[in-house]
HTML snippet that shows the backbone in 3Dmol.js (N, CA, C, O; Angstrom):
<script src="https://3Dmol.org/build/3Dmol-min.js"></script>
<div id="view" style="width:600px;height:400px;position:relative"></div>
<script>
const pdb = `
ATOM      1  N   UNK A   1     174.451 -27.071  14.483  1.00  0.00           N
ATOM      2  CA  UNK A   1     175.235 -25.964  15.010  1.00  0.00           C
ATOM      3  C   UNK A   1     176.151 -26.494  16.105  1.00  0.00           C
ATOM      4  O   UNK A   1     175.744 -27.297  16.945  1.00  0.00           O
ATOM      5  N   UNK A   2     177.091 -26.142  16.083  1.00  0.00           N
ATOM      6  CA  UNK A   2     178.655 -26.500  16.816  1.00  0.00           C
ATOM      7  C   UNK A   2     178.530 -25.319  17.870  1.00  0.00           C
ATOM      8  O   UNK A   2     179.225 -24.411  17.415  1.00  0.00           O
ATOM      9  N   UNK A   3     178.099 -25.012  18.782  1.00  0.00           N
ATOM     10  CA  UNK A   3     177.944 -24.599  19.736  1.00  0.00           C
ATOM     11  C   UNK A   3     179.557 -24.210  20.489  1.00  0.00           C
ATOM     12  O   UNK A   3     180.080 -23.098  20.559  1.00  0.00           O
ATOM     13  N   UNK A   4     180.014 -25.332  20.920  1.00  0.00           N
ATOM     14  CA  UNK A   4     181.561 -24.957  21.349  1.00  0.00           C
ATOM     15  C   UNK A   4     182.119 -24.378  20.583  1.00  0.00           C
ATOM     16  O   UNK A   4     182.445 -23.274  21.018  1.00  0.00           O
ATOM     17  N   UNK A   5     182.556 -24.644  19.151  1.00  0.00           N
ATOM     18  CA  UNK A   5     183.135 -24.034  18.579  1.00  0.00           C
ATOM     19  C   UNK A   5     182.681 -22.590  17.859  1.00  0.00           C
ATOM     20  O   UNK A   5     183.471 -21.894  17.221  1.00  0.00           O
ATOM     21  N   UNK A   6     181.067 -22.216  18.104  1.00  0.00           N
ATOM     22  CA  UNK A   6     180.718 -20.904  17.872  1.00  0.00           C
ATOM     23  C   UNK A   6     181.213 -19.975  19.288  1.00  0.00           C
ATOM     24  O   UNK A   6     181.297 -18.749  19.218  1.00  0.00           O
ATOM     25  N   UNK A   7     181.461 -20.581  20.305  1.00  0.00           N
ATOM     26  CA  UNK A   7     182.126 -19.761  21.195  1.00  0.00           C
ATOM     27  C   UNK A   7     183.558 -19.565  21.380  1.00  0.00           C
ATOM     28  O   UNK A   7     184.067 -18.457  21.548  1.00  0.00           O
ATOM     29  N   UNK A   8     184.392 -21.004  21.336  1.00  0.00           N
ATOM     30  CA  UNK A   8     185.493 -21.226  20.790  1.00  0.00           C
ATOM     31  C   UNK A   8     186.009 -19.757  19.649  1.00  0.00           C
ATOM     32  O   UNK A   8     186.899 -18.959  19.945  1.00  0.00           O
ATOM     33  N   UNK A   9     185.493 -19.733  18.843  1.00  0.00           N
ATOM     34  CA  UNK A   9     185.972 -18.558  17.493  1.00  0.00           C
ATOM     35  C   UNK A   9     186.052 -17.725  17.498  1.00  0.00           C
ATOM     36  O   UNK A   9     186.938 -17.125  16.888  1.00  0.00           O
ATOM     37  N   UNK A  10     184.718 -16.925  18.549  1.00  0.00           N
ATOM     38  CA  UNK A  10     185.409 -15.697  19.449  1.00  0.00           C
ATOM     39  C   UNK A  10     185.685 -15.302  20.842  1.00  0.00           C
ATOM     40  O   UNK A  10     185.568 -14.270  21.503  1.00  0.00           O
ATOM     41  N   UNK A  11     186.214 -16.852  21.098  1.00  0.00           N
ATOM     42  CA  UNK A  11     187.078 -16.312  22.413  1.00  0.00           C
ATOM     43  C   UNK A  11     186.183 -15.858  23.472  1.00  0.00           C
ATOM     44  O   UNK A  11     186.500 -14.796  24.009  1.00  0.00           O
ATOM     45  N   UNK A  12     184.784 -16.641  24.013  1.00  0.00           N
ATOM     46  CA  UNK A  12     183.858 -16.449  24.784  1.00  0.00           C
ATOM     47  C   UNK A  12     184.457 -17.481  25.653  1.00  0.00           C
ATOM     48  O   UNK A  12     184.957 -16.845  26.581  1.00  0.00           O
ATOM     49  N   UNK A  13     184.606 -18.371  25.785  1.00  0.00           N
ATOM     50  CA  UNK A  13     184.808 -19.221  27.346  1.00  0.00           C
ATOM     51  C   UNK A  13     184.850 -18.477  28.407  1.00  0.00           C
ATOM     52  O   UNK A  13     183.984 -18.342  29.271  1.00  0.00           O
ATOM     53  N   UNK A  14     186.274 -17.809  28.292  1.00  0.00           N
ATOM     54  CA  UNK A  14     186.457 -17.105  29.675  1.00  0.00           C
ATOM     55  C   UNK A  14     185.797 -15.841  30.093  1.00  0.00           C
ATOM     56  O   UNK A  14     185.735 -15.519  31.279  1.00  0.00           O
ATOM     57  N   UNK A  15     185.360 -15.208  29.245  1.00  0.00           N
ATOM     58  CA  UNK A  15     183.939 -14.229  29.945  1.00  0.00           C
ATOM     59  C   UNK A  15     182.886 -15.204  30.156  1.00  0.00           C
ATOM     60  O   UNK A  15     182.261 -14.962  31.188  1.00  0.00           O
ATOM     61  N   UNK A  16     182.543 -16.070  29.619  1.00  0.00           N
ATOM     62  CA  UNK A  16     181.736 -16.980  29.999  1.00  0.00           C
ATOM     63  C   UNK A  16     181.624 -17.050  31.579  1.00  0.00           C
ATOM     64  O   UNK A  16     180.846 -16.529  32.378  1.00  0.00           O
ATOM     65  N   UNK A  17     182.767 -17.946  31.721  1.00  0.00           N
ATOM     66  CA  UNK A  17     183.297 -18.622  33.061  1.00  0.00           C
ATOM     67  C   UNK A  17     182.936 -17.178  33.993  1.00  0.00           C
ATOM     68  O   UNK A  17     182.070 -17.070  34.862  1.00  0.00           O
ATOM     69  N   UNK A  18     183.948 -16.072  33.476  1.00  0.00           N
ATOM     70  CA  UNK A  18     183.124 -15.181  34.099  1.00  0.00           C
ATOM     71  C   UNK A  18     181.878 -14.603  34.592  1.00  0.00           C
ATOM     72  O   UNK A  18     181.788 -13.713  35.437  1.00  0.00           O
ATOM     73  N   UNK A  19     180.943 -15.185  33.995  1.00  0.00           N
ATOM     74  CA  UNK A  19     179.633 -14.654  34.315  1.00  0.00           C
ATOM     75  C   UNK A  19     179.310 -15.433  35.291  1.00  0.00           C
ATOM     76  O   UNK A  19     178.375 -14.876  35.867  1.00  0.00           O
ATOM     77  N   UNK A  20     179.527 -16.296  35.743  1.00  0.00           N
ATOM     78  CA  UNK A  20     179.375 -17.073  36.852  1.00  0.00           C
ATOM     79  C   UNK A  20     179.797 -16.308  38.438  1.00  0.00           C
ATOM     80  O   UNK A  20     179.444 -16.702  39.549  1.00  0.00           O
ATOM     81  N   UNK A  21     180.456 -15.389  38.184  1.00  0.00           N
ATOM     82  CA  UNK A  21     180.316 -14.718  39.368  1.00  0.00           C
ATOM     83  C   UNK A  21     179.783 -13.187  39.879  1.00  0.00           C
ATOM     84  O   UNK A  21     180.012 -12.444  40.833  1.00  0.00           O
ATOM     85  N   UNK A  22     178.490 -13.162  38.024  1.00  0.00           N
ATOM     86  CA  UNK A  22     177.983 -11.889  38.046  1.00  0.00           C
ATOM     87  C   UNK A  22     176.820 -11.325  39.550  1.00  0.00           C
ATOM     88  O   UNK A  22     176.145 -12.051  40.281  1.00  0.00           O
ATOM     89  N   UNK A  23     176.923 -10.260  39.569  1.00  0.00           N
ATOM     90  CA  UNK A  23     175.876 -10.468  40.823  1.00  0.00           C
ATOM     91  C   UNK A  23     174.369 -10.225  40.432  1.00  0.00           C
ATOM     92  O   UNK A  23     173.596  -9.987  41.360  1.00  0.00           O
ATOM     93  N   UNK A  24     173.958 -10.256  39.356  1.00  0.00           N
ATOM     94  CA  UNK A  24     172.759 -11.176  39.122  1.00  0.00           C
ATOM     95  C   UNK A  24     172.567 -12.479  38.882  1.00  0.00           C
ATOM     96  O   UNK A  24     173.033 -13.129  37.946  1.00  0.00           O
ATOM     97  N   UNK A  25     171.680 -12.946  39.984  1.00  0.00           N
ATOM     98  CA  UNK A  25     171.440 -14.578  39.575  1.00  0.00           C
ATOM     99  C   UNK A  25     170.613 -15.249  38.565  1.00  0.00           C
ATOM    100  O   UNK A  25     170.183 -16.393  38.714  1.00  0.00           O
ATOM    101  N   UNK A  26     170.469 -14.752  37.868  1.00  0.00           N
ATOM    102  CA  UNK A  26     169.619 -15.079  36.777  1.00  0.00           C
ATOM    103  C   UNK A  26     170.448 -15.144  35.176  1.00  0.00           C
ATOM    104  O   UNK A  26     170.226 -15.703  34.103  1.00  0.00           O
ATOM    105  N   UNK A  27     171.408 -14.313  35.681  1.00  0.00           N
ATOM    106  CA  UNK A  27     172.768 -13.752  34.214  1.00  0.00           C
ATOM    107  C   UNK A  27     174.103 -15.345  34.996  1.00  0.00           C
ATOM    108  O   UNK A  27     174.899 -15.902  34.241  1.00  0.00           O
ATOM    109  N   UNK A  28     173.995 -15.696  36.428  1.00  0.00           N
ATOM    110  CA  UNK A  28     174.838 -16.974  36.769  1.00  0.00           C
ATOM    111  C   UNK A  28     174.087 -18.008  36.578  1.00  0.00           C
ATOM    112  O   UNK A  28     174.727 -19.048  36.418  1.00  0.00           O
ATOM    113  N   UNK A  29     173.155 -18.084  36.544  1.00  0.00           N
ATOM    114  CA  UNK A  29     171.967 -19.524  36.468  1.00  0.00           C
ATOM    115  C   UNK A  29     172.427 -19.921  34.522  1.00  0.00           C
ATOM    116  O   UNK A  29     172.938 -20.958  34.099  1.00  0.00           O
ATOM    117  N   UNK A  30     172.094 -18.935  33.883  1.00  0.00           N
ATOM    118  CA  UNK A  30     172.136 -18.703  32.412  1.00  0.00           C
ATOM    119  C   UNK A  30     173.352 -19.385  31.941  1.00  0.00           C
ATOM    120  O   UNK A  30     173.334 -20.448  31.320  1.00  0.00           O
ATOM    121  N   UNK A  31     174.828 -18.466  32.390  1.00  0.00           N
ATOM    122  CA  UNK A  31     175.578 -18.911  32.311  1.00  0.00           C
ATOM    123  C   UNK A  31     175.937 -20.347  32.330  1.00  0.00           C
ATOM    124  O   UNK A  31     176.133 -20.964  31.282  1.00  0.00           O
ATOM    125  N   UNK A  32     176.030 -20.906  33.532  1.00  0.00           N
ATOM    126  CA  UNK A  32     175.861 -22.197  34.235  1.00  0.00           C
ATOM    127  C   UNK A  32     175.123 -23.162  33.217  1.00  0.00           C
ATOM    128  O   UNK A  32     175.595 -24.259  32.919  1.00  0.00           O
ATOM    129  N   UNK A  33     174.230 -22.796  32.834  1.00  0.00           N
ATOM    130  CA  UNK A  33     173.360 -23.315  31.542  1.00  0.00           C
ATOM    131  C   UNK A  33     173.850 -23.634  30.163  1.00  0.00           C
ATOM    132  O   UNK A  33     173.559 -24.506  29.344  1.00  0.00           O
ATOM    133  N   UNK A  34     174.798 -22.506  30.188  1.00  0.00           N
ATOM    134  CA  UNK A  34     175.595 -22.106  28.654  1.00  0.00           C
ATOM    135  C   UNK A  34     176.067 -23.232  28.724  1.00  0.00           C
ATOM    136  O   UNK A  34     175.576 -24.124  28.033  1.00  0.00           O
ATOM    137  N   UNK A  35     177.708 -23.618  30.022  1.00  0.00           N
ATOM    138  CA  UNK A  35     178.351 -24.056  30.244  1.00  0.00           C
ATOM    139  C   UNK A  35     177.859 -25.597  30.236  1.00  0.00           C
ATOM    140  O   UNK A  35     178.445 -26.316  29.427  1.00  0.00           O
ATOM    141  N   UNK A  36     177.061 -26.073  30.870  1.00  0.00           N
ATOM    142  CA  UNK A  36     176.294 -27.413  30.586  1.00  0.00           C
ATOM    143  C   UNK A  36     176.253 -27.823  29.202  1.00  0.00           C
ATOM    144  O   UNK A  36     176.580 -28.941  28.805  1.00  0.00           O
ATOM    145  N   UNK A  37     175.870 -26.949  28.542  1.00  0.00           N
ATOM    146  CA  UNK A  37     175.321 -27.241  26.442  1.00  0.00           C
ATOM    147  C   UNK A  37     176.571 -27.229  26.222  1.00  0.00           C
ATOM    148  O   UNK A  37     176.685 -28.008  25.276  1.00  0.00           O
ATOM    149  N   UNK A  38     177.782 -26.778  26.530  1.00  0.00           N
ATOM    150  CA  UNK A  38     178.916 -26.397  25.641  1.00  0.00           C
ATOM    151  C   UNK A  38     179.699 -27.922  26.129  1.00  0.00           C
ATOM    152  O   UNK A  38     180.584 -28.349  25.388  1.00  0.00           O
ATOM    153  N   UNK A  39     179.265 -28.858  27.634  1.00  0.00           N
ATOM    154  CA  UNK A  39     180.334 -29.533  27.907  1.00  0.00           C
ATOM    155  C   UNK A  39     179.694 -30.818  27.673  1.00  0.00           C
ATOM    156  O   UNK A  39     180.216 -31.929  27.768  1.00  0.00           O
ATOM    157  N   UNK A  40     178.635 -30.562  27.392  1.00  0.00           N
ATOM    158  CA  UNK A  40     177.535 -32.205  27.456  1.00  0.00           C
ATOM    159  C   UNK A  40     177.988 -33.110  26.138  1.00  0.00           C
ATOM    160  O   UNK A  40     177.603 -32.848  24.999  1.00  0.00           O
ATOM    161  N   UNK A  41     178.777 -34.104  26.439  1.00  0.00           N
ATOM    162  CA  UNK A  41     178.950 -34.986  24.907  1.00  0.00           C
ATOM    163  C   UNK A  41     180.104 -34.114  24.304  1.00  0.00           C
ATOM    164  O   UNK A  41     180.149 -33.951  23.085  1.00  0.00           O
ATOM    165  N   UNK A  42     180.874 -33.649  24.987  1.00  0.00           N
ATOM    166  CA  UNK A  42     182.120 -33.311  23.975  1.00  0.00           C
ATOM    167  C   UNK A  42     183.215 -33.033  25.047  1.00  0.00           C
ATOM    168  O   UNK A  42     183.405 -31.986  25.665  1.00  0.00           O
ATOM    169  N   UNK A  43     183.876 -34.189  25.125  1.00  0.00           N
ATOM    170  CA  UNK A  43     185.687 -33.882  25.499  1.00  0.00           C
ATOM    171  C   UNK A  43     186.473 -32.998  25.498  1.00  0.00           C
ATOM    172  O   UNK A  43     187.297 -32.759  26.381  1.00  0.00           O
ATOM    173  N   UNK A  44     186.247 -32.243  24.203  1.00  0.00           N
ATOM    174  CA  UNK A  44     187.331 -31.167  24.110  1.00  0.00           C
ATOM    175  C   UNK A  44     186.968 -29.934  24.876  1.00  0.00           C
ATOM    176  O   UNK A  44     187.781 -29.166  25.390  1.00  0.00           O
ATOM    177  N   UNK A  45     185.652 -29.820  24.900  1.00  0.00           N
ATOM    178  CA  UNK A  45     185.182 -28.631  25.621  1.00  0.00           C
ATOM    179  C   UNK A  45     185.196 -28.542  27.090  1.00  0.00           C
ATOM    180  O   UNK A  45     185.109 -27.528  27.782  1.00  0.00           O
ATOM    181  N   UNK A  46     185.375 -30.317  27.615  1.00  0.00           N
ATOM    182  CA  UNK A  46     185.174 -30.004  29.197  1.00  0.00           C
ATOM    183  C   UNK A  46     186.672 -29.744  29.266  1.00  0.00           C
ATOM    184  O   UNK A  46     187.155 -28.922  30.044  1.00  0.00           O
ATOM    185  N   UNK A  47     187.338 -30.432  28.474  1.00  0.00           N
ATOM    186  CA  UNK A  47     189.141 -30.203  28.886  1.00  0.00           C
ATOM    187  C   UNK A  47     188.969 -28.738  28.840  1.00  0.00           C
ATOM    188  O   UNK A  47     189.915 -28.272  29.475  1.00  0.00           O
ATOM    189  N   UNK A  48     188.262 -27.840  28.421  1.00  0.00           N
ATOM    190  CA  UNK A  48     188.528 -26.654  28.033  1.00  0.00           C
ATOM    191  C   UNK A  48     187.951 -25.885  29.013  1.00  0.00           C
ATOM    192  O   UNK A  48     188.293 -24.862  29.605  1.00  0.00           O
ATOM    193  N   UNK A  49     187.224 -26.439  29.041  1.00  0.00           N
ATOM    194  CA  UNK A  49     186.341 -25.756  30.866  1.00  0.00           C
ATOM    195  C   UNK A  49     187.051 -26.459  31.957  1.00  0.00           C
ATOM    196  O   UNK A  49     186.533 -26.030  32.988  1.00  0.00           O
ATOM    197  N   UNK A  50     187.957 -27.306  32.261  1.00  0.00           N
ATOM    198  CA  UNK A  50     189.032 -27.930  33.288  1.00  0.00           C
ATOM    199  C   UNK A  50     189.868 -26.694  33.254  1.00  0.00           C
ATOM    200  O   UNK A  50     189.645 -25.848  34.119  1.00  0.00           O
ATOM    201  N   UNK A  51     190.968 -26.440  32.212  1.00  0.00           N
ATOM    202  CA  UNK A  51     191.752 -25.905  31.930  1.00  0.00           C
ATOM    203  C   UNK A  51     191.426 -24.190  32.386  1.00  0.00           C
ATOM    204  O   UNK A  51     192.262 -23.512  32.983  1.00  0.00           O
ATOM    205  N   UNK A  52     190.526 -23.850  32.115  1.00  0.00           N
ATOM    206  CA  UNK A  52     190.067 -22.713  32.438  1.00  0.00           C
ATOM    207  C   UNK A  52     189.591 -22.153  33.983  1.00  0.00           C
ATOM    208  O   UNK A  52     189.250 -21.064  34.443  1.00  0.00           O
ATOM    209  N   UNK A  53     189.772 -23.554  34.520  1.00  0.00           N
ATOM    210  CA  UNK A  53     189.248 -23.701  36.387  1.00  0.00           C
ATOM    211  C   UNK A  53     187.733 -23.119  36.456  1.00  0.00           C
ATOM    212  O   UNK A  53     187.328 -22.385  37.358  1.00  0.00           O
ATOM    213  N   UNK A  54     186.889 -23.614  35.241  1.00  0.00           N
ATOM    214  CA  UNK A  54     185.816 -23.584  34.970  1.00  0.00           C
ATOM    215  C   UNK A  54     184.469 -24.593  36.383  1.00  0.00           C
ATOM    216  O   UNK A  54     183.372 -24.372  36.894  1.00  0.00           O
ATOM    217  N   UNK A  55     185.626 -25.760  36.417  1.00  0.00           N
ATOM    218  CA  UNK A  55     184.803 -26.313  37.445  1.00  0.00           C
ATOM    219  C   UNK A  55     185.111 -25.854  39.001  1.00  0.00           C
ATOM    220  O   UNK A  55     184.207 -26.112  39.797  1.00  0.00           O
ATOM    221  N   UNK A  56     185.833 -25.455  39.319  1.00  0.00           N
ATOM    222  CA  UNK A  56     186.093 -24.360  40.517  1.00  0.00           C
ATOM    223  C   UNK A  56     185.011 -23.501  40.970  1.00  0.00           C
ATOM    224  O   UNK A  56     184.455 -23.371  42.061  1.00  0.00           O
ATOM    225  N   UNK A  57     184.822 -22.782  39.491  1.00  0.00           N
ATOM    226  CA  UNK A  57     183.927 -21.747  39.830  1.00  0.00           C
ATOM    227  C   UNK A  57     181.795 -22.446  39.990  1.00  0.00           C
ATOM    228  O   UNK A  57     180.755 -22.103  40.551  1.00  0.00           O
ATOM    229  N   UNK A  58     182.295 -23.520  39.079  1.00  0.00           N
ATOM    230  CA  UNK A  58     181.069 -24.159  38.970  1.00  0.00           C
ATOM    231  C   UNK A  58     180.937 -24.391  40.557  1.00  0.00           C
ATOM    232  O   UNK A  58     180.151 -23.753  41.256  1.00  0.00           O
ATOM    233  N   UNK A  59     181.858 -25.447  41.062  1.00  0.00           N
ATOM    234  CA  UNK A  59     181.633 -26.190  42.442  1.00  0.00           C
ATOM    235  C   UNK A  59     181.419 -24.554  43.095  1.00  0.00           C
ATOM    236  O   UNK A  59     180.412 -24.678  43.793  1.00  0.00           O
ATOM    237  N   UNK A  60     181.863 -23.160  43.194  1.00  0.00           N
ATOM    238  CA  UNK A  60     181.486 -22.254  44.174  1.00  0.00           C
ATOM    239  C   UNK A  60     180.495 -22.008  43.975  1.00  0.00           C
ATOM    240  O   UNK A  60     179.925 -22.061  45.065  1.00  0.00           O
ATOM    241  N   UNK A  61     179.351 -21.559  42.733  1.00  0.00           N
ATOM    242  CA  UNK A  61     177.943 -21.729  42.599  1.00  0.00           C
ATOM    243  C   UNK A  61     176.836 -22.519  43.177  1.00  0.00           C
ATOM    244  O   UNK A  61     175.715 -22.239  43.601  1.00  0.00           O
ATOM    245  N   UNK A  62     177.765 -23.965  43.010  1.00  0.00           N
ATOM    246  CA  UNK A  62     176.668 -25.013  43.654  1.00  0.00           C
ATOM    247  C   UNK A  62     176.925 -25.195  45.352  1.00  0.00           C
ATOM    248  O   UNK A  62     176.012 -25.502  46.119  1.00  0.00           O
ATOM    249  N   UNK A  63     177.887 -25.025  45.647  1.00  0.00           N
ATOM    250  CA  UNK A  63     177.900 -24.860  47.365  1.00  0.00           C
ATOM    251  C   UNK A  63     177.383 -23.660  47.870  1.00  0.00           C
ATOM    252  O   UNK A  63     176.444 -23.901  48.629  1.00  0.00           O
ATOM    253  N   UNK A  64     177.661 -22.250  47.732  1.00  0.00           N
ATOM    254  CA  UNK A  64     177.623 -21.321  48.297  1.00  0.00           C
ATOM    255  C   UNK A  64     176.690 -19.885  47.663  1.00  0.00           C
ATOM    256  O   UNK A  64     176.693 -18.741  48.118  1.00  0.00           O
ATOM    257  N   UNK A  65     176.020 -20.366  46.609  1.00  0.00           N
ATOM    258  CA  UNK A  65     174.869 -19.513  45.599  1.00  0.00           C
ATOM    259  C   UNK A  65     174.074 -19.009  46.420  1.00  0.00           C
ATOM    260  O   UNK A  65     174.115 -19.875  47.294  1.00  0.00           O
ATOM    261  N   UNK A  66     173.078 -17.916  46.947  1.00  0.00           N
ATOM    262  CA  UNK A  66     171.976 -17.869  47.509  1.00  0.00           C
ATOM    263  C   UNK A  66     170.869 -18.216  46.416  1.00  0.00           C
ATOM    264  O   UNK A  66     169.697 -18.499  46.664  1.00  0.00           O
ATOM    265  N   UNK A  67     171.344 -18.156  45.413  1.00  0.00           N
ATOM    266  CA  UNK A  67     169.823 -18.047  44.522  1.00  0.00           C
ATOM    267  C   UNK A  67     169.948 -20.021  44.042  1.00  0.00           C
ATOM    268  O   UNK A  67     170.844 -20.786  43.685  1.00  0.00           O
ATOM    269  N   UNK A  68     168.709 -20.094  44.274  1.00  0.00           N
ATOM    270  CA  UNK A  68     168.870 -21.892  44.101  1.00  0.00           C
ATOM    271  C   UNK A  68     168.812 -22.435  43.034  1.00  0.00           C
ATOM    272  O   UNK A  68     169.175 -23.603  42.898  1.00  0.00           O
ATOM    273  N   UNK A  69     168.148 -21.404  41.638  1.00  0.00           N
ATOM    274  CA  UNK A  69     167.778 -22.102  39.930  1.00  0.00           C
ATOM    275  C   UNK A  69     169.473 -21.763  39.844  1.00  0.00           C
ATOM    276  O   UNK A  69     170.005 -22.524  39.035  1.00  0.00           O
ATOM    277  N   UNK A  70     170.457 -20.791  40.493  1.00  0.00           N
ATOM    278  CA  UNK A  70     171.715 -20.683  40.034  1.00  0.00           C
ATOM    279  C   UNK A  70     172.567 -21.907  40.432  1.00  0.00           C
ATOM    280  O   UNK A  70     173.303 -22.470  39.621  1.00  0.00           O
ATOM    281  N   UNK A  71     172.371 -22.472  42.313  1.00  0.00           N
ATOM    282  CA  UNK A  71     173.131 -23.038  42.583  1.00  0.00           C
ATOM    283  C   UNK A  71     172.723 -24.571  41.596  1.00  0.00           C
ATOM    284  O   UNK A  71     173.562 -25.454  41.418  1.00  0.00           O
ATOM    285  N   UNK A  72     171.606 -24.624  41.160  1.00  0.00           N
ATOM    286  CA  UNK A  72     170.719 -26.137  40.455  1.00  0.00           C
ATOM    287  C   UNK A  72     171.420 -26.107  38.898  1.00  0.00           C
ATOM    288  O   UNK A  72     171.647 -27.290  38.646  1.00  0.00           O
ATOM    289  N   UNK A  73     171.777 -25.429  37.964  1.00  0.00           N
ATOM    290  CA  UNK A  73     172.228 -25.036  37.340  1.00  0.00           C
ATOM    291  C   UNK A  73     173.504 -25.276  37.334  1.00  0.00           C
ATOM    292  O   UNK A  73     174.034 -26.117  36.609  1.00  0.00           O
ATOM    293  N   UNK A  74     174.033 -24.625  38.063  1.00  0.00           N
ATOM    294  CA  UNK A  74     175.648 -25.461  38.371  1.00  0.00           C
ATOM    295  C   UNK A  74     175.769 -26.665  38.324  1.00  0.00           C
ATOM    296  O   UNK A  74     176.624 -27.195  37.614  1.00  0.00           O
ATOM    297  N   UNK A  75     174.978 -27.301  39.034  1.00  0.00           N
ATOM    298  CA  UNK A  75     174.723 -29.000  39.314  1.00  0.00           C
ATOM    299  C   UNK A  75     174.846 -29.528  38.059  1.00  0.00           C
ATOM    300  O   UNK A  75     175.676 -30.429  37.937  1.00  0.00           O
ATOM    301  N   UNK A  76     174.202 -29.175  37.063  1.00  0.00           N
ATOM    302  CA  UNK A  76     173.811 -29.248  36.314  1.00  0.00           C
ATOM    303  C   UNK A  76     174.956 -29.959  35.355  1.00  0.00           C
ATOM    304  O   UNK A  76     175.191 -31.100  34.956  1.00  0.00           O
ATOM    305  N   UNK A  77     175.679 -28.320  35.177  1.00  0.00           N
ATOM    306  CA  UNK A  77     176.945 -28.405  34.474  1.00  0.00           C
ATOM    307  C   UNK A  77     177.724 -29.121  34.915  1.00  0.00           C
ATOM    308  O   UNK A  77     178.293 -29.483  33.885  1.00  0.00           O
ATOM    309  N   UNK A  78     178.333 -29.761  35.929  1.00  0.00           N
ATOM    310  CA  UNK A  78     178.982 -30.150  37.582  1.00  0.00           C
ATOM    311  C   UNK A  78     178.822 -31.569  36.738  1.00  0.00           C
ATOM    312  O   UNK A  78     179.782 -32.259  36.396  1.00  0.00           O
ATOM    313  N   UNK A  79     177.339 -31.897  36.449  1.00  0.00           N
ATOM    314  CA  UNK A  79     177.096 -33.301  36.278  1.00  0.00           C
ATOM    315  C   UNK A  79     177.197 -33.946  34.931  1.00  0.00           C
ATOM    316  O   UNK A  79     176.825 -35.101  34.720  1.00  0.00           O
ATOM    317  N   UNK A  80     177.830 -32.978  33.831  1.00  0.00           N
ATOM    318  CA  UNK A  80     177.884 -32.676  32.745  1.00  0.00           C
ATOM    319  C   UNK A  80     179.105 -33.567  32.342  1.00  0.00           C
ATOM    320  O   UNK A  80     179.570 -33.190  31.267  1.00  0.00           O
ATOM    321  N   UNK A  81     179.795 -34.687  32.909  1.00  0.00           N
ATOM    322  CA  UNK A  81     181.058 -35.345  33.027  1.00  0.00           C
ATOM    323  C   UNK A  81     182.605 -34.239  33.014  1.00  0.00           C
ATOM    324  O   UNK A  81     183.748 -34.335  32.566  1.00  0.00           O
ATOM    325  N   UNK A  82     181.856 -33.282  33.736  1.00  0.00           N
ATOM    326  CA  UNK A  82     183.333 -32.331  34.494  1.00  0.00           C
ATOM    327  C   UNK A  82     184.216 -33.222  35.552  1.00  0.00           C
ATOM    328  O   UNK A  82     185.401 -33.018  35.820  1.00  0.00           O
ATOM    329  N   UNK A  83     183.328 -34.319  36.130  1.00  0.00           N
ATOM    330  CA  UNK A  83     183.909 -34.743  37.299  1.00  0.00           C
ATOM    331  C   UNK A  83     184.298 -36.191  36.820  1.00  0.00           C
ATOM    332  O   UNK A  83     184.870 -36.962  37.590  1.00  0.00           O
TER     333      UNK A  83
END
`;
const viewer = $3Dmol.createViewer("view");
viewer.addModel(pdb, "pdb");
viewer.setStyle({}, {cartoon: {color: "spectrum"}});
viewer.zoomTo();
viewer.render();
</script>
């Protein structure tokens, strides 16, 4: 299963990206999670999470999160070769 491209097809990235600033931390931890599987080992998807200022929102999770499985999570993705 092609994961990026099952989100890719209907146009989930950017609600994605969005959920990252839901105010449950458990629906941003998740997210953050998504975002990790979708960028791990594939180029096209982090260009696609660059492009989207996907890591922006990541780096505001991991600095400034109160909830810590959210801000760890970010890291996560962060470390996912976004950088």
């Amino acid at each position: 299963m092609n994961v990026w491209a099952d989100l890719h097809s209907v146009g989930g990235l950017v609600p994605l990206l969005g959920y990252l600033k839901n105010s449950n931390a458990n629906i941003r931890a998740k997210s953050a999670d998504v975002v990790s599987t979708i960028v791990e080992n594939n180029p096209r998807s982090q260009e696609s999470v660059m492009e989207a200022n996907g890591l922006e929102s990541l780096l505001l999770r991991f600095t400034s999160d109160t909830d810590m499985h959210s801000r760890t999570q970010a890291l996560g993705a962060i470390s996912c070769k976004l950088l």
